[in-house]
C-alpha positions in Angstrom: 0.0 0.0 0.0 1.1 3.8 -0.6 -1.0 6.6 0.6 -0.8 10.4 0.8 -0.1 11.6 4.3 -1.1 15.1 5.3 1.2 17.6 6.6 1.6 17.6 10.6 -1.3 19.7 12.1 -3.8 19.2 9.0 -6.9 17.1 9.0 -6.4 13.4 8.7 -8.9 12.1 6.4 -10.0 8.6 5.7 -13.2 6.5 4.7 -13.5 3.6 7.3 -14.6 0.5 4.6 -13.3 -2.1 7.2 -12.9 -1.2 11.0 -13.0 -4.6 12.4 -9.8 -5.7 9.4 -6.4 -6.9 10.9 -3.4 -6.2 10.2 0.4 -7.5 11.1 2.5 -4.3 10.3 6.4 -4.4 10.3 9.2 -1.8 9.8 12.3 -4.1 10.1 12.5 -2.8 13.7 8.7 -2.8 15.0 6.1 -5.2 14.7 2.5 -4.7 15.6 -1.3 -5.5 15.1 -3.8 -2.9 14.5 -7.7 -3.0 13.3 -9.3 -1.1 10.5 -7.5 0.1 7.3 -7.9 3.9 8.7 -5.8 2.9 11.3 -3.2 1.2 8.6 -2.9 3.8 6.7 -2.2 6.0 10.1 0.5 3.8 10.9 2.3 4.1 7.8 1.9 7.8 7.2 3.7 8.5 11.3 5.9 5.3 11.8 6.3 3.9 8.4 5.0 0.7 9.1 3.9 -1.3 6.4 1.8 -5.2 6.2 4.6 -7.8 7.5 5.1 -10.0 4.5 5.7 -12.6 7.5 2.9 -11.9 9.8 2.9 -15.2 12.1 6.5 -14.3 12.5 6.6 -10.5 12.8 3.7 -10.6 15.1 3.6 -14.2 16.3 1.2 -16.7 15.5 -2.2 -16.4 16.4 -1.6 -12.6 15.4 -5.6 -12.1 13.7 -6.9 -13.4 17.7 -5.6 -9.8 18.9 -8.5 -7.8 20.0 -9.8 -4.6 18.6 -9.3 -1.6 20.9 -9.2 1.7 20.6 -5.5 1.2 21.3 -5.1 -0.5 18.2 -7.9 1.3 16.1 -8.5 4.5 17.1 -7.1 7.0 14.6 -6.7 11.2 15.3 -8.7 14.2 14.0 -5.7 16.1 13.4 -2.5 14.7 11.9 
């Protein structure tokens, strides 16, 4: 995936199609699971991270069991 990221301080806007989807993301250093493609494209626009090609090792099998929280979902207002 490849997405336009806003500039720090403008609006971060994104059409939730799938809130409850999981993902394994990786950056070579950092490995973790988040819910909803909002929340994907979040990560990769601040941290870079992008979906493990690797997930059950990146994130450890049993990775999709992870619970949705608003830890792992929620997504700012404001980038």
């Amino acid at each position: 995936d490849n997405y336009w990221c806003p500039q720090s301080g403008e609006a971060f806007e994104c059409f939730e199609s799938d809130p409850n989807a999981k993902f394994c993301l990786n950056s070579g250093k950092t490995s973790v699971v988040i819910c909803s493609k909002c929340r994907k494209k979040y990560e990769f626009c601040r941290n870079g991270l992008k979906v493990s090609k690797r997930p059950d090792y990146d994130c450890g099998a049993g990775w999709e069991s992870t619970p949705c929280t608003g830890d792992n979902s929620a997504v700012p207002a404001v980038f």
